[in-house]
C-alpha positions in Angstrom: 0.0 0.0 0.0 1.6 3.4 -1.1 0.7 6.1 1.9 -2.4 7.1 2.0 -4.6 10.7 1.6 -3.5 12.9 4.7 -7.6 12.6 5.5 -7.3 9.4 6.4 -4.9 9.8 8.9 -6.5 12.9 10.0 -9.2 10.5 10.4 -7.4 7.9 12.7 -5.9 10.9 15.0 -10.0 11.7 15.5 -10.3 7.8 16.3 -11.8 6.5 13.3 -11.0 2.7 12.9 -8.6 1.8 10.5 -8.9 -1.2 8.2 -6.1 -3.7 8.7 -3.9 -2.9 5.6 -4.0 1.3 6.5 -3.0 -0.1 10.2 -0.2 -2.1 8.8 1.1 0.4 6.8 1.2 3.1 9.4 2.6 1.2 11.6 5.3 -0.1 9.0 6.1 3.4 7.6 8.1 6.0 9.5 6.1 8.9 7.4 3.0 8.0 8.4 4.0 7.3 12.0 5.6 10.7 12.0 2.9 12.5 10.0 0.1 10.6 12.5 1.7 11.8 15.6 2.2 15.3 14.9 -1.4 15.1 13.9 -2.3 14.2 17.2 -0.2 16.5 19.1 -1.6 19.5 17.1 -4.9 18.4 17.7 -4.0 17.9 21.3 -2.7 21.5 21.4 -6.0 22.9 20.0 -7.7 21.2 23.0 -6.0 22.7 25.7 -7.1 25.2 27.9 -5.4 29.0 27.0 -4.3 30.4 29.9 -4.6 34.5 29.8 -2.4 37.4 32.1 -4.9 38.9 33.8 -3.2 41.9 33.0 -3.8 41.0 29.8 -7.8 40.9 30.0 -7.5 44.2 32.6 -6.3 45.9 29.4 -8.5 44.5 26.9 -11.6 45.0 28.9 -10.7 48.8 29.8 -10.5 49.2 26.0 -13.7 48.0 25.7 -14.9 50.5 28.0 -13.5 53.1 26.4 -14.8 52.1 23.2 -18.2 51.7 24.4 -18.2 54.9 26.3 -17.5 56.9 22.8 -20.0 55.0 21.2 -22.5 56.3 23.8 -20.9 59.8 23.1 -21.0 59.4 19.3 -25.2 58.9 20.3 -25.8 61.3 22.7 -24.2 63.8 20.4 -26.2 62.8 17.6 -29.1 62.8 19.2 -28.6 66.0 20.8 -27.8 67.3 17.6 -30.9 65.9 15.5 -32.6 67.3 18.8 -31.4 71.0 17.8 -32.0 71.0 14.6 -35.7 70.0 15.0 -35.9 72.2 17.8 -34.8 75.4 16.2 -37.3 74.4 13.2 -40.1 74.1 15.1 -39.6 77.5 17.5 -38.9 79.3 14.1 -42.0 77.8 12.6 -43.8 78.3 15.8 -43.0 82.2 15.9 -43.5 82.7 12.5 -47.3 80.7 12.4 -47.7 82.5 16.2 -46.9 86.2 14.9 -47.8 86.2 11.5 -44.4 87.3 10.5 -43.6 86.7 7.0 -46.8 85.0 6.2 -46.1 85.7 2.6 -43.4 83.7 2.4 -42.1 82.1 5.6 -39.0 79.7 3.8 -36.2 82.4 4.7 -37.2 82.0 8.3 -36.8 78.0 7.9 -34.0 77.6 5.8 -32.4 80.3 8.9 -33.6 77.4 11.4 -32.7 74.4 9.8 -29.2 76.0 8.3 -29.0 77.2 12.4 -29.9 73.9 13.5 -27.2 71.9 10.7 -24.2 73.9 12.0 -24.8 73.3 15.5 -25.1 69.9 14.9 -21.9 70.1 13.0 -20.4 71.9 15.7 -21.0 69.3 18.1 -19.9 66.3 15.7 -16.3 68.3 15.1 -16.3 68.5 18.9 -16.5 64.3 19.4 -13.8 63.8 16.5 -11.2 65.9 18.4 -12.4 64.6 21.5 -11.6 61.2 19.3 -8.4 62.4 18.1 -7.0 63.6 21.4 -7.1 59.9 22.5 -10.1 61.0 25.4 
């Protein structure tokens, strides 16, 4: 028998029965002996237990934190910032409607609120990306 497929003796280092001629021939052929045990000490090495520094998982979980924390930034801002730009549309629609100013043609007085409302909520997102870029 010439050695076999690599899947069988994958096979036999999982415990699969081998017929009696692939049993003969690993055990008569240094290759396959060779090639079978490393098999089973790899797989062996998969099945052992990782032990981590805790130092290491100290550090790994306080990144998460961190991470998690900007993320609530990242929506807070964004919802404050959706929050003043809806805001300032609405009190500019509100005084318009309420005093009858511009009642011919109240878009100026929106597109005032809205653009208002944009910036600020562009101010506040430059504000988290430097917060982000200074590392805080």
């Amino acid at each position: 028998m010439s050695c076999p497929d690599i899947d069988h003796l994958i096979d036999l280092a999982a415990g699969a029965r081998a017929d009696a001629e692939l049993q003969a021939h690993v055990e008569s052929c240094p290759t396959c002996r060779r090639d079978l045990l490393l098999i089973r000490e790899i797989s062996a090495a998969f099945r052992r237990e990782l032990e981590v520094p805790d130092a290491l998982v100290q550090r790994v979980m306080a990144d998460v934190r961190v991470r998690e924390s900007r993320e609530e930034d990242r929506r807070g801002i964004r919802t404050q910032a959706l929050g003043t730009t809806i805001l300032g549309s609405l009190t500019t629609a509100g005084v318009v409607v309420l005093t009858g100013a511009g009642t011919a043609a109240p878009g100026p007085l929106l597109t005032f609120s809205l653009t208002a409302g944009v910036l600020a909520a562009a101010a506040q997102f430059g504000a988290i990306q430097r917060k982000e870029l200074d590392g805080a």
